[in-house]
C-alpha positions as CSV (number, residue, x, y, z in Angstrom):
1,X,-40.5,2.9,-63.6
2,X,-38.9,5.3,-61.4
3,X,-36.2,4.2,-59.6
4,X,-34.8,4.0,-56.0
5,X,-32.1,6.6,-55.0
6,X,-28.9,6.3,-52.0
7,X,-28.7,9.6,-50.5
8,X,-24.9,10.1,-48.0
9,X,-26.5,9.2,-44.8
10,X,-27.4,5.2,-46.6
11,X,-31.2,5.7,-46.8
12,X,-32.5,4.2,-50.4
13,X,-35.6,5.8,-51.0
14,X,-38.7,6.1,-53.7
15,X,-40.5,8.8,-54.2
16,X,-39.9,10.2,-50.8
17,X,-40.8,6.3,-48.9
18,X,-38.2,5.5,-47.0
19,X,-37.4,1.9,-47.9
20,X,-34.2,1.0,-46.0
21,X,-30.6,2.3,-44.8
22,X,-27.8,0.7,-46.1
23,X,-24.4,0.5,-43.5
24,X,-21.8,-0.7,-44.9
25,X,-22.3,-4.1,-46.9
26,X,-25.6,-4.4,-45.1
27,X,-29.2,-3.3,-46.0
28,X,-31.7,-2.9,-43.1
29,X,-35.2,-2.4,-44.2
30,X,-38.0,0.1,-42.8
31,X,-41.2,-0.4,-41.2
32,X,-44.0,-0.9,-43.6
33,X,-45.9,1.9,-43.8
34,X,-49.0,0.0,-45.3
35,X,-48.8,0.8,-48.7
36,X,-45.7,-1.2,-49.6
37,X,-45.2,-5.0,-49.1
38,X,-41.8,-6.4,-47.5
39,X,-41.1,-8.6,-50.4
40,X,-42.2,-5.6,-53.0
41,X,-40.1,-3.0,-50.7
42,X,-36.8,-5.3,-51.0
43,X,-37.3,-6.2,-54.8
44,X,-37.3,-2.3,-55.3
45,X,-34.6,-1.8,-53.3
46,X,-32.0,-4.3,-55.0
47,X,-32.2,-2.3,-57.6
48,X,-29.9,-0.1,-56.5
49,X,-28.4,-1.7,-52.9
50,X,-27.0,-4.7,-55.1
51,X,-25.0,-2.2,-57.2
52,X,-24.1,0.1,-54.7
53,X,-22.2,-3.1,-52.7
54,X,-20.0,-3.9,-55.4
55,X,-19.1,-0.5,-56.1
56,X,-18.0,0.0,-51.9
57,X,-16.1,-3.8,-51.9
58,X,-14.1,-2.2,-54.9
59,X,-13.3,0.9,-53.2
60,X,-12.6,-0.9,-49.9
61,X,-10.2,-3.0,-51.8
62,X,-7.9,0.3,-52.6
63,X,-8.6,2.4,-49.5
64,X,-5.9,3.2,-48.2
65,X,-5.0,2.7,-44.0
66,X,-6.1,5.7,-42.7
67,X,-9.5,4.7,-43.6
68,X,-10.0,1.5,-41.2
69,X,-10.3,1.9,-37.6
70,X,-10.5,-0.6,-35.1
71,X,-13.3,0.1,-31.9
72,X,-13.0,-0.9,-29.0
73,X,-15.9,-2.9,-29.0
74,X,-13.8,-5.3,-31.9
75,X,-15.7,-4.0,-34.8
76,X,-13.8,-2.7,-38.3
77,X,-15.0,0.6,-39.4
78,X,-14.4,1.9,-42.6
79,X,-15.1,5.9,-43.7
80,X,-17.6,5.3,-40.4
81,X,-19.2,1.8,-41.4
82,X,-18.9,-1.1,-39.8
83,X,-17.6,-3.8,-42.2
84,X,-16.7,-6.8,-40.0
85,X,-15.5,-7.9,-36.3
86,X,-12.8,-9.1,-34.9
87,X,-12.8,-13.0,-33.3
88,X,-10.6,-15.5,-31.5
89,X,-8.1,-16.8,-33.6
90,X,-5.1,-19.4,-33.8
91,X,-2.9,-17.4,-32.1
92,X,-3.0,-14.4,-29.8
93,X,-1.8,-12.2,-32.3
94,X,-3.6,-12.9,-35.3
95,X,-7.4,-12.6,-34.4
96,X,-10.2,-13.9,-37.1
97,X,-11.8,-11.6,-39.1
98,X,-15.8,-12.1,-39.8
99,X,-17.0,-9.4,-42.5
100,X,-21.1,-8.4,-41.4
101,X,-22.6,-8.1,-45.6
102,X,-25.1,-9.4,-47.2
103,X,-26.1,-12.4,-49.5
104,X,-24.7,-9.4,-52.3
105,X,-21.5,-9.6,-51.3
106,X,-19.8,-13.3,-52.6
107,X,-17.1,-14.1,-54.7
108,X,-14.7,-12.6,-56.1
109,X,-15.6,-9.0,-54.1
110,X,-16.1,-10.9,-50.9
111,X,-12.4,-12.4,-50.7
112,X,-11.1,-9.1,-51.8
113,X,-12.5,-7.7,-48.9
114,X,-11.7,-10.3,-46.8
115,X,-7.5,-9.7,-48.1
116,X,-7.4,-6.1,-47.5
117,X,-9.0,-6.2,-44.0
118,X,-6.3,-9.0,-42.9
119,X,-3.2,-7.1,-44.2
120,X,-4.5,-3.7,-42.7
121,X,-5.0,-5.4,-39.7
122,X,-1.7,-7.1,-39.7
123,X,-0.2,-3.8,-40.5
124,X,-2.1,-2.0,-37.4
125,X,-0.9,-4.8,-34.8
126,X,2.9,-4.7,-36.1
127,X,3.2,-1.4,-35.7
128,X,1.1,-0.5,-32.8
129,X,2.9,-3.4,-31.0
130,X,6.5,-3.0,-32.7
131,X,8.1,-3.3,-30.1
132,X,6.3,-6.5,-28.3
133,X,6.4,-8.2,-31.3
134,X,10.3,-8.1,-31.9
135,X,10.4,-9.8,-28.7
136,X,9.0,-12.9,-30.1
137,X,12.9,-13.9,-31.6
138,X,15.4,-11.6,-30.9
139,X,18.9,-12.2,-32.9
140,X,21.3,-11.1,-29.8
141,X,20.0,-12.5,-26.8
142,X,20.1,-15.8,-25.6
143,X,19.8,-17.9,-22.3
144,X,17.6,-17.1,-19.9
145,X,17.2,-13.4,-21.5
146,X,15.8,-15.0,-24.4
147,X,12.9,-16.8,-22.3
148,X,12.2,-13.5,-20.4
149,X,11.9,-11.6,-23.9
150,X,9.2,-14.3,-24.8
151,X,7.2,-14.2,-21.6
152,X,7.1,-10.3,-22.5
153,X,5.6,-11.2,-25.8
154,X,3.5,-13.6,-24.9
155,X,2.0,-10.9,-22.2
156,X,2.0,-8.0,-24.1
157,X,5.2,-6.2,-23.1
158,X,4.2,-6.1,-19.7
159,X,5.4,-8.7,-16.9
160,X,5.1,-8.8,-13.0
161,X,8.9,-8.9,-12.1
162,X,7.5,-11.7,-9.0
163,X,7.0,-14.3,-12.2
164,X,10.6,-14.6,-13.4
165,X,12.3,-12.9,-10.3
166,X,15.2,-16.1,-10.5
167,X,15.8,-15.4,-14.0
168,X,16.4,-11.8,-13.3
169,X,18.7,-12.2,-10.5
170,X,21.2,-14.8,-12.8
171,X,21.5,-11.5,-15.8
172,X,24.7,-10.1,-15.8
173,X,25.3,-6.6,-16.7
174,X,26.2,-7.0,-20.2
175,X,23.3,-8.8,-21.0
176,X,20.6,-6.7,-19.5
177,X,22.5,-4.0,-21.3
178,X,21.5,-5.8,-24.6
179,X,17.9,-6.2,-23.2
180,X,17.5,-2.3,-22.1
181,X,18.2,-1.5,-26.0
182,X,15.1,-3.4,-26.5
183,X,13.4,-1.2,-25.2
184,X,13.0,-3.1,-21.8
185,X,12.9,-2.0,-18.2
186,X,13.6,-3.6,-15.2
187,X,11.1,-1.9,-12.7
188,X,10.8,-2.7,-8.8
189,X,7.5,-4.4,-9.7
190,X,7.3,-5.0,-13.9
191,X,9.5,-5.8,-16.3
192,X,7.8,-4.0,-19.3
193,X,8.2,-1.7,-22.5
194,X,8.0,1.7,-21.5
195,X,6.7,2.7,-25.2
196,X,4.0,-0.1,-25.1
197,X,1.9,1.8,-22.3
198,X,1.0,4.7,-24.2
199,X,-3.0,4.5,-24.7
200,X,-3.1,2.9,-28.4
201,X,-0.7,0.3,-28.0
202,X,-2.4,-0.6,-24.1
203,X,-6.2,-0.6,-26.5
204,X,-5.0,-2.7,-28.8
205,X,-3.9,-5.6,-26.0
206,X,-6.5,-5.4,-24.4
207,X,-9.0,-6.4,-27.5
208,X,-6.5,-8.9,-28.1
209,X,-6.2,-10.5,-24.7
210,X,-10.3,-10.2,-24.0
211,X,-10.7,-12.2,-27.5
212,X,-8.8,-15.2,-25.7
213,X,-9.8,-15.0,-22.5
214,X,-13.7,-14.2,-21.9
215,X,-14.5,-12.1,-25.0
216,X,-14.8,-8.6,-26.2
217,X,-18.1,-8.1,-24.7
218,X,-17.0,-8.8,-21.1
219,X,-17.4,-5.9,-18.6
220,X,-14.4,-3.6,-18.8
221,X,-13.3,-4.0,-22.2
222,X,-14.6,-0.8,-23.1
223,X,-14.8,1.2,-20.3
224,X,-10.9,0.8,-19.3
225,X,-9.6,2.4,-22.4
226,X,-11.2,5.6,-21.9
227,X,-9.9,5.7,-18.3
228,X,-6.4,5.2,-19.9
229,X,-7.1,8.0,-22.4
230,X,-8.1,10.4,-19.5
231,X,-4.4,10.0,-18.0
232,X,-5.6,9.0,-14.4
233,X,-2.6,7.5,-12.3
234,X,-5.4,5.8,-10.4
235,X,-9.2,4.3,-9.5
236,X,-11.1,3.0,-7.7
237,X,-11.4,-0.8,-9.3
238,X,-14.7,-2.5,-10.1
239,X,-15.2,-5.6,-8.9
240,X,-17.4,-6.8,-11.6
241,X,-14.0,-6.5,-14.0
242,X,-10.9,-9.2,-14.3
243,X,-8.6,-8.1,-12.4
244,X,-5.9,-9.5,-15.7
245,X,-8.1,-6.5,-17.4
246,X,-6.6,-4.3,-15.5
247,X,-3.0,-5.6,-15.4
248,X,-3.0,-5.7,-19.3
249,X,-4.4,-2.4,-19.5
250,X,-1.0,-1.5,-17.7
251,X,-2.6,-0.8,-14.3
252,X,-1.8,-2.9,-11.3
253,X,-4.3,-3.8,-9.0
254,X,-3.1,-2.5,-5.1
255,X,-5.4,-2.5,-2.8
256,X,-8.7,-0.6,-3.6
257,X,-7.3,0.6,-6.7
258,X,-5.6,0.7,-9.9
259,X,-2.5,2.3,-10.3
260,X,-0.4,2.9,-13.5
261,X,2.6,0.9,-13.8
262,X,4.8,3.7,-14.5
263,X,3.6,6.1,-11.4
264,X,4.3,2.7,-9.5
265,X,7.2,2.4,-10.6
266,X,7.9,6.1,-9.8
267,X,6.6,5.9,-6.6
268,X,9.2,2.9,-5.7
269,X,11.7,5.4,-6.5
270,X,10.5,8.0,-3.6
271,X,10.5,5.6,-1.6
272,X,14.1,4.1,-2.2
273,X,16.3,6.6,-1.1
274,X,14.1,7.5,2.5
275,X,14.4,3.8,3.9
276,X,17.9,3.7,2.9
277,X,18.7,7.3,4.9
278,X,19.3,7.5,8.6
279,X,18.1,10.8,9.9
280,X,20.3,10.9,13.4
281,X,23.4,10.6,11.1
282,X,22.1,12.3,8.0
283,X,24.5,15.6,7.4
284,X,22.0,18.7,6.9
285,X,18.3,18.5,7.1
286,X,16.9,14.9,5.9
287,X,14.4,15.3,3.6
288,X,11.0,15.4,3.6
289,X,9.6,11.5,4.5
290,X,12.5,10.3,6.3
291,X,11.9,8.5,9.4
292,X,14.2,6.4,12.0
293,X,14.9,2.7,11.2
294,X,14.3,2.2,7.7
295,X,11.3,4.0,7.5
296,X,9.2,6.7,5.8
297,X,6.5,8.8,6.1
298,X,3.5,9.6,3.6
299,X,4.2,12.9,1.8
300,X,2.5,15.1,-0.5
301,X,4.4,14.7,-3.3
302,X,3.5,10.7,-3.1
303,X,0.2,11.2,-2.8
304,X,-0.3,14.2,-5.1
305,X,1.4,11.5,-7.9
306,X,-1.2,8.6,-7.1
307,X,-4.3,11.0,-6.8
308,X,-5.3,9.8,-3.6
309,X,-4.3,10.0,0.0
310,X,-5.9,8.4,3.5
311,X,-7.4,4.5,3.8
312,X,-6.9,4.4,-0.3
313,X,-3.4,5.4,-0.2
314,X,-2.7,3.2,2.8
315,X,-4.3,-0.1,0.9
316,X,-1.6,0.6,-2.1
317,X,1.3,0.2,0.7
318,X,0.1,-2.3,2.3
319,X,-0.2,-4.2,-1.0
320,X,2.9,-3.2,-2.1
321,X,4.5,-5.2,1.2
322,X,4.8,-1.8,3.4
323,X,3.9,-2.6,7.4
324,X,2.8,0.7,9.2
325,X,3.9,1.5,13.1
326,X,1.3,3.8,14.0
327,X,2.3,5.8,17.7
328,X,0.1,8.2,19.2
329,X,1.2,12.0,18.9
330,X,1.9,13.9,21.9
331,X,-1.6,16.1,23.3
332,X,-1.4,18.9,22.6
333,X,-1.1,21.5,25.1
334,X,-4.1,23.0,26.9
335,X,-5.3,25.8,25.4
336,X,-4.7,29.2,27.9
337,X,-6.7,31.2,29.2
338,X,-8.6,34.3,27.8
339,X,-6.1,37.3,27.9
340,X,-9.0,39.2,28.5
341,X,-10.4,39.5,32.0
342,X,-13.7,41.0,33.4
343,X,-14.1,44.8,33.3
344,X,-15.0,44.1,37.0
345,X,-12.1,42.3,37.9
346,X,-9.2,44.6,36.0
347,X,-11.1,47.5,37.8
348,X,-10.7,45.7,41.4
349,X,-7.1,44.9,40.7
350,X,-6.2,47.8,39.5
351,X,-8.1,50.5,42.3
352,X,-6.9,50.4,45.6
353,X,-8.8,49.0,48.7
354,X,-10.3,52.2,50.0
355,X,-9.8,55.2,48.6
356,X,-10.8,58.7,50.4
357,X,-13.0,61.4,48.3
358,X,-14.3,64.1,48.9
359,X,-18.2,64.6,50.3
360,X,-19.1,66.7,46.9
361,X,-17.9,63.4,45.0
362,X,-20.5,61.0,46.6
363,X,-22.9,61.0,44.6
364,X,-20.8,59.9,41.9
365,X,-19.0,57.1,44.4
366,X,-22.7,55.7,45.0
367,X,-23.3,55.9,41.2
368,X,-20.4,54.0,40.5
369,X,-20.9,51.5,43.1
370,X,-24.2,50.2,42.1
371,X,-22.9,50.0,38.6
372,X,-20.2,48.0,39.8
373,X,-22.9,45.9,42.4
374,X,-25.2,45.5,39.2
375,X,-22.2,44.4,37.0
376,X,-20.7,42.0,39.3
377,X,-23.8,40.4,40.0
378,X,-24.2,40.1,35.5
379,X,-21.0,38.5,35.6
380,X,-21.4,36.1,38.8
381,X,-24.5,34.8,36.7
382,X,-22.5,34.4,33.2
383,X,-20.2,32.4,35.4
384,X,-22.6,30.1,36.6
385,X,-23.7,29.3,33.1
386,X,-20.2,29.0,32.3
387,X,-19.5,26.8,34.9
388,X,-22.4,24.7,34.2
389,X,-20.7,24.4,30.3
390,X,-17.7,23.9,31.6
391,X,-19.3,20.7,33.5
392,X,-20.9,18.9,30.8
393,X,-18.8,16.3,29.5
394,X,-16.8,17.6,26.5
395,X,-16.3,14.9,23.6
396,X,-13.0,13.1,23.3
397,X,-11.4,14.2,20.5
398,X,-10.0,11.6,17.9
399,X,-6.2,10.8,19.2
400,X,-4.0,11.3,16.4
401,X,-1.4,9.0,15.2
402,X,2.1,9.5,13.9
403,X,2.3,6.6,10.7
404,X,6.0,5.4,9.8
405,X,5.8,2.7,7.4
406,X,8.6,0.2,6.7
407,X,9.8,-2.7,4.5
408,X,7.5,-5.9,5.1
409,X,9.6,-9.0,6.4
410,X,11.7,-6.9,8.5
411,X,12.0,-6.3,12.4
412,X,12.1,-2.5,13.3
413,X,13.3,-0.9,15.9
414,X,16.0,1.6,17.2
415,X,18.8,-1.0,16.8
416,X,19.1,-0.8,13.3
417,X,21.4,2.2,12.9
418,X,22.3,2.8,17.2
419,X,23.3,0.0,18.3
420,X,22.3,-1.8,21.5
421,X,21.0,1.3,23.3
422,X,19.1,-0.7,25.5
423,X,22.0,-2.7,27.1
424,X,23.9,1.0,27.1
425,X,20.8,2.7,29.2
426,X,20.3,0.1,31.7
427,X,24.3,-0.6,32.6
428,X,24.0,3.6,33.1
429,X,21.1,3.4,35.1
430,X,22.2,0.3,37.3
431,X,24.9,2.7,37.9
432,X,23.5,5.3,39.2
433,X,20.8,3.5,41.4
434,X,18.0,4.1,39.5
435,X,15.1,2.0,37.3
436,X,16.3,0.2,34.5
437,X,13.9,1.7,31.7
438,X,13.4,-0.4,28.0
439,X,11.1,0.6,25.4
440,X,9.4,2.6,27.9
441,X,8.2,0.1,30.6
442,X,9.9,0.8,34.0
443,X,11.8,-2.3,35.7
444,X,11.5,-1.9,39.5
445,X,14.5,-2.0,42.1
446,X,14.6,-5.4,43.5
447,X,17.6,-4.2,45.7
448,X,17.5,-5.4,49.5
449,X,17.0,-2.3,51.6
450,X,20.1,-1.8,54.1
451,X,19.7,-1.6,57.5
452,X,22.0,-1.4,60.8
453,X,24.8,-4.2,60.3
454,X,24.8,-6.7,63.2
455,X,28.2,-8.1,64.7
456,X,30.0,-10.5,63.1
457,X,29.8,-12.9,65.8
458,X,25.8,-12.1,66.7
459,X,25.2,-12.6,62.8
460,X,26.6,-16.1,62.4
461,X,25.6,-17.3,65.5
462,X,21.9,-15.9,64.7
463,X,22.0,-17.5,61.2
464,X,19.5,-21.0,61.2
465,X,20.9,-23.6,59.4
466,X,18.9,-25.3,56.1
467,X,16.5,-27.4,58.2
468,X,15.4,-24.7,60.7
469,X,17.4,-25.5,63.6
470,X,19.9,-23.3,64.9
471,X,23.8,-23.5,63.7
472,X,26.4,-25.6,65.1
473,X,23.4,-28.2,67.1
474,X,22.9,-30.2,64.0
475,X,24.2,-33.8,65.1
476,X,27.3,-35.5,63.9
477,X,27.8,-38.6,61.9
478,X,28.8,-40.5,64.9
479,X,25.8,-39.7,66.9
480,X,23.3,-40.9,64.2
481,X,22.0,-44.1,64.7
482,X,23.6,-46.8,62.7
483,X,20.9,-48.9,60.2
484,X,20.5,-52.7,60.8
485,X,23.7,-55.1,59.2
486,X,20.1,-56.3,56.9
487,X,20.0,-52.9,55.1
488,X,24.0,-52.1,55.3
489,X,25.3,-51.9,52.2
490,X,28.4,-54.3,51.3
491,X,31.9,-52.6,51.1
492,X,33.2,-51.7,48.2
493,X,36.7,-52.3,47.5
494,X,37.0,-49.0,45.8
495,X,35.6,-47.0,48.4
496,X,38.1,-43.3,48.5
497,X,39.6,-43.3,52.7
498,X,37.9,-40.5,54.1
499,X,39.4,-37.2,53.4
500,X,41.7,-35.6,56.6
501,X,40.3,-32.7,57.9
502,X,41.9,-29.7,57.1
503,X,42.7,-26.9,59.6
504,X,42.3,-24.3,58.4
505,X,43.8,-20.8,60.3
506,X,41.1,-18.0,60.2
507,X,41.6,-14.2,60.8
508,X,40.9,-14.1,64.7
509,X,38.5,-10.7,64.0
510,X,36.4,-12.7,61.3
511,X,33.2,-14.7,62.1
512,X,34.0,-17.8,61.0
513,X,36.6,-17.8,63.8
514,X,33.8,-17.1,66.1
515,X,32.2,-20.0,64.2
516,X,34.9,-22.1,65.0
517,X,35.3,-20.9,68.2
518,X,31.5,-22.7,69.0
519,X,32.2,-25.5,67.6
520,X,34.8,-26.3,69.3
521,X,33.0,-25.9,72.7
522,X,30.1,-27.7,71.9
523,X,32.4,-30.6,71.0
């Protein structure tokens, strides 16, 4: 009987029928053509699939790393076969391993496959992930640098700083000293290992945190590697994908996009040195950014290193904590007039009012005339049309705005580096007689306007007392009517005598002599 024959490409065939591809440790069979039975089609083929397994779980045993691969779909490849898949396991780090083979594969060959796949894969994760994983117990830290060494482990040597922000304050600088040899860095927003966000090690934790926490099939998985392996700073995020995708792909989620932890981190550091700058005191020209009270202003060079600029941009600062002042620019000025005037008009400026020619030139004169009537009467028309233009209601243009962003949870104003300029402006203009002007709203002069001063004796004899009547006629305490002994009130043994009147000499050319002068003649 003539037997079945493996070609390179898996297909067992017999006498030119294809009976089945073999991929890996598993044998798919064809469609039936007709002329051969499943049952008879698979007898046939064990023939030679049977033997053909053993043979590959022997080589597999010895083959050496560069052999495996690990997809990111979760699936063991070896020399281009898919021999098993990766699953959750006990612990983050040491996923299960589930070889794909047929009923051919058992015993003795099947553990031995089973062993070399777990100590490749052991091999792949300690070193792709070196430095995470000596996180797990380093020998010289302790205290709280010891806990945040863990939480980096236990993340995948990446950690929002806002999660152990108390910790981080308590470090001294001997201990974050032991902490940076590590390999850790202490970033405005993450505490991570710089090494670990190269594109392997960032694939790897990813398949290992989607095996915990929604599976490997789970939008995103996939698709955010290759992202990272294109070297994009930042994307648009989907919203179909965890967000925690994103983060342990070493991307951070601001706003409307995704931006790499290190150009974050980067960007932090552009931004550092303009909030901390005052411009009106700055020796030399500031640089580029720099803005009054602990602000900045978008540049190129920031958003030239996030790939993005406009309402994107703007979402990443505002979810960074920035608050944007936005001020309307000054109009431009209106745009002047064409240089170029009329041929008519130049030629009326320019020639006198009346000119005397000869009579042989008149001809000429009426020549030139009527081309001047017929070229006047051209241009009176064009300016009717332009003047009907000129009428139609132009479109506004858009107002443009001058952006200065600033540290969120703190007041801006001009104060911060000037001092009270307010109080200084208005003590000047109260001194001066004018408007007392803050932040640019206009106080008006309640002064009393001054007129012709009366005389001093006219004035306070003119002046009504507090219940409307006139001075000096308001009744004295002996005139009132006493109230009925019923409604007296008993004496009091404490009662104070009554104060003496004091006299008191007043300056003879003052009005309350002449005050005193009336009262002592209505007495």
């Amino acid at each position: 009987m003539v037997s079945p024959e493996i070609n390179e490409r898996g297909e067992v065939r017999l006498e030119g029928h294809l009976l089945g591809t073999l991929e890996g440790f598993r044998f798919t069979l064809a469609r039936s053509d007709g002329e051969l039975d499943a049952k008879g089609t698979r007898t046939a083929a064990d023939q030679v699939v049977a033997p053909e397994i053993r043979n590959r779980a022997d080589r597999l045993a010895g083959a050496p790393n560069e052999e495996f691969v690990l997809a990111t779909d979760g699936r063991l490849r070896w020399r281009g076969d898919v021999v098993a898949e990766l699953a959750e396991g006990d612990s983050l780090y040491r996923p299960r391993i589930i070889i794909l083979a047929d009923e051919s594969l058992t015993g003795v060959d099947l553990e031995r496959v089973q062993d070399r796949l777990a100590l490749w894969l052991r091999h792949h994760i300690n070193t792709t992930l070196e430095q995470v994983m000596a996180l797990e117990a380093p020998a010289d830290v302790e205290g709280p640098a010891r806990g945040i060494a863990f939480q980096l482990f236990e993340h995948l040597g990446l950690l929002p700083r806002g999660q152990v922000s108390d910790e981080v304050k308590n470090l001294d600088q001997d201990v974050r000293g032991k902490m940076r040899k590590l390999g850790i860095k202490f970033g405005a927003y993450h505490i991570y290992l710089p090494l670990s966000l190269k594109p392997a090690p960032r694939e790897l934790a990813l398949i290992l945190f989607a095996l915990r926490n929604g599976g490997i099939r789970q939008p995103g998985v996939t698709d955010i590697p290759h992202i990272v392996l294109s070297g994009r700073t930042s994307f648009l995020v989907d919203p179909e994908v965890d967000p925690r995708l994103y983060e342990i792909a070493g991307f951070k989620v601001a706003g409307k996009r995704a931006v790499r932890v290190d150009i974050l981190e980067r960007l932090a550091d552009i931004i550092r040195p303009l909030i901390a700058i005052d411009p009106a005191r700055f020796q030399g020209e500031p640089p580029a950014g720099a803005a009054e009270g602990n602000g900045f202003r978008v540049t190129v060079e920031m958003t030239s290193l996030l790939g993005c600029s406009g309402e994107d941009f703007a979402s990443i600062l505002s979810s960074l904590g920035y608050r944007v002042r936005r001020t309307p620019k000054a109009a431009a000025p209106a745009a002047e007039a064409s240089a170029e005037a009329p041929a008519l008009d130049t030629l009326l400026a320019d020639s006198p009012a009346e000119v005397d020619a000869p009579a042989e030139d008149a001809p000429a004169i009426e020549a030139v005339a009527e081309t001047a009537v017929a070229t006047e009467a051209t241009v009176a028309a064009e300016g009717v049309v332009d003047e009907a233009k000129a009428a139609e209601p132009a479109a506004p243009a858009e107002p443009e705005f001058d952006e200065i962003w600033f540290p969120g949870g703190r007041r801006h104003n001009e104060n911060n580096h000037h001092g009270n300029r307010r109080s200084e402006n208005r003590r000047r203009d109260n001194a001066e007689g004018g408007e007392a002007k803050t932040e640019g709203r206009a106080r008006p002069d309640r002064s009393r306007p001054k007129g012709p001063r009366r005389p001093e004796g006219e004035a306070a004899a003119a002046r009504p007392a507090g219940n409307g009547r006139p001075a000096n006629t308001r009744p004295r305490n002996e005139d009132r009517p006493r109230p009925d002994h019923k409604n007296e009130r008993p004496d009091r043994g404490d009662r104070r005598p009554p104060r003496e009147e004091r006299k008191v000499a007043f300056d003879p050319d003052s009005p309350f002599a002449a005050l005193a002068a009336l009262r002592g003649k209505t007495e």
